[in-house]
C-alpha positions as CSV (number, residue, x, y, z in Angstrom):
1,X,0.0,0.0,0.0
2,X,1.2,3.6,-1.0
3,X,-0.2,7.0,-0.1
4,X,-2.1,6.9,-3.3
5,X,-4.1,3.9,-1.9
6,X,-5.3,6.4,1.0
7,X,-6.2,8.9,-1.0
8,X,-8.8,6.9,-2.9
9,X,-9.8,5.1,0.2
10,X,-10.3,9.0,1.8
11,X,-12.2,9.9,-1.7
12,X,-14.6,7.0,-1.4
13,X,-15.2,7.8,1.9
14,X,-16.0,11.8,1.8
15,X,-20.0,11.0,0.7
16,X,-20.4,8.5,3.4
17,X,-19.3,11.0,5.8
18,X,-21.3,13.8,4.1
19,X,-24.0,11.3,4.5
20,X,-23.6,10.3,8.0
21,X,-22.7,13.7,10.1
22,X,-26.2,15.2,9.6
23,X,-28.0,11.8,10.1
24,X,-25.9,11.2,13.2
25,X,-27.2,14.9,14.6
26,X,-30.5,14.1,13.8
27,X,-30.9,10.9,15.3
28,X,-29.1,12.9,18.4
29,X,-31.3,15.6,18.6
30,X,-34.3,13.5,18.0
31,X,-32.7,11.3,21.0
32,X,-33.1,7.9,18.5
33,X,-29.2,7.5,18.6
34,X,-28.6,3.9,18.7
35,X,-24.4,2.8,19.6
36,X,-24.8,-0.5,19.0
37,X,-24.3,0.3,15.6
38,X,-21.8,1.9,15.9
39,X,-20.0,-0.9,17.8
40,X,-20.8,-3.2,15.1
41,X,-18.9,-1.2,12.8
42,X,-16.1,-0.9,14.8
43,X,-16.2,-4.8,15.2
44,X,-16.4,-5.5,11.5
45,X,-13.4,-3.5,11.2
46,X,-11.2,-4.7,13.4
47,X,-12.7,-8.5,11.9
48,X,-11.3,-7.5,9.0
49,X,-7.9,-6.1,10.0
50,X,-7.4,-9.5,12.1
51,X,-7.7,-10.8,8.9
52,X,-5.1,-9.2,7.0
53,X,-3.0,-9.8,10.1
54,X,-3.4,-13.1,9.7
55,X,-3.2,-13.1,6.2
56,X,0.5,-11.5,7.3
57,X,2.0,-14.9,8.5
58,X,1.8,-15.8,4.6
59,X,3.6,-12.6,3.6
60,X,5.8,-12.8,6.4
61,X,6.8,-16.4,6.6
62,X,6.8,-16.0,10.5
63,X,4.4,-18.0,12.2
64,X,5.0,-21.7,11.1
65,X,6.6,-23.7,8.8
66,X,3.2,-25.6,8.0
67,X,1.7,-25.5,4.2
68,X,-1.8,-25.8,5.4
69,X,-1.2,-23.2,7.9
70,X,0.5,-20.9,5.4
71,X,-2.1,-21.6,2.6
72,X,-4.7,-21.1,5.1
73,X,-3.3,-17.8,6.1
74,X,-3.3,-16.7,2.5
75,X,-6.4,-17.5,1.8
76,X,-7.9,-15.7,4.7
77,X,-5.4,-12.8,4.2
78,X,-6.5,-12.4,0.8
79,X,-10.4,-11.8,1.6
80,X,-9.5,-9.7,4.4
81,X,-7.7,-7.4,1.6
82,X,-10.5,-7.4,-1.1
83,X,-13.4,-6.9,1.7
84,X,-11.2,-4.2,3.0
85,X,-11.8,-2.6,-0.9
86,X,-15.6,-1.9,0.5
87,X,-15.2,-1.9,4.6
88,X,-12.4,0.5,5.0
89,X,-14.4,3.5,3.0
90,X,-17.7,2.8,4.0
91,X,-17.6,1.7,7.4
92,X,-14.8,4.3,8.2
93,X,-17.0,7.1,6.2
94,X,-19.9,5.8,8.2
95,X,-17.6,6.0,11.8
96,X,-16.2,9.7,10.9
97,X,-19.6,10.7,10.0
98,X,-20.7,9.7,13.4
99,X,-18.0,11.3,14.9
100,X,-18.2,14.6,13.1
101,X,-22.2,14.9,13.9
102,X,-21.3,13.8,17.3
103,X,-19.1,16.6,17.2
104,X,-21.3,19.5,16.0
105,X,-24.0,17.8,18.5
106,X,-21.8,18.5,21.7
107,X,-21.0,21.7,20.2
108,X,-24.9,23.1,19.6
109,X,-25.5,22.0,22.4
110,X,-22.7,23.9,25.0
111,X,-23.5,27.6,23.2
């Protein structure tokens, strides 16, 4: 991964967000905010990051010697990496969105 990788990940994710951050403040100030889904994205993201980490005993040749361990790790790596393609952006849009309505929220609310 290069910067330029970031930079589309941070384009795909600028409509979520533009999406999410009035939605979020809505559902605040109507008081219909629910977290726990907000905890299930943050669980499906760091599923998928396990997944590329374990994907990393393939790349890295560190954890065993094993072909069927190895194998395994690459195949799991591999769909952690192309589900990442559609988690990262969306899920991370959704979670900045949150956190920028959350934001404004707090904000409105202390002036």
């Amino acid at each position: 991964m290069d910067i330029g990788d970031f930079k589309t990940y941070a384009l795909a994710a600028v409509p979520i967000i533009l999406l999410s951050a009035p939605l979020t403040y809505w559902q605040l100030a109507k008081g219909r905010f629910r977290a726990g889904q907000t905890w299930l994205m943050v669980k499906l993201l760091l599923i998928d990051l396990a997944m590329m980490a374990f994907g990393g005993c393939y790349w890295g040749d560190v954890c065993t010697s094993s072909d069927f361990v190895n194998g395994l790790a690459a195949m799991v790596g591999l769909i952690g990496l192309f589900i990442s393609f559609l988690l990262v952006p969306v899920l991370g849009g959704g979670l900045a969105g949150q956190g920028l309505g959350w934001a404004v929220w707090r904000m409105a609310n202390r002036l």
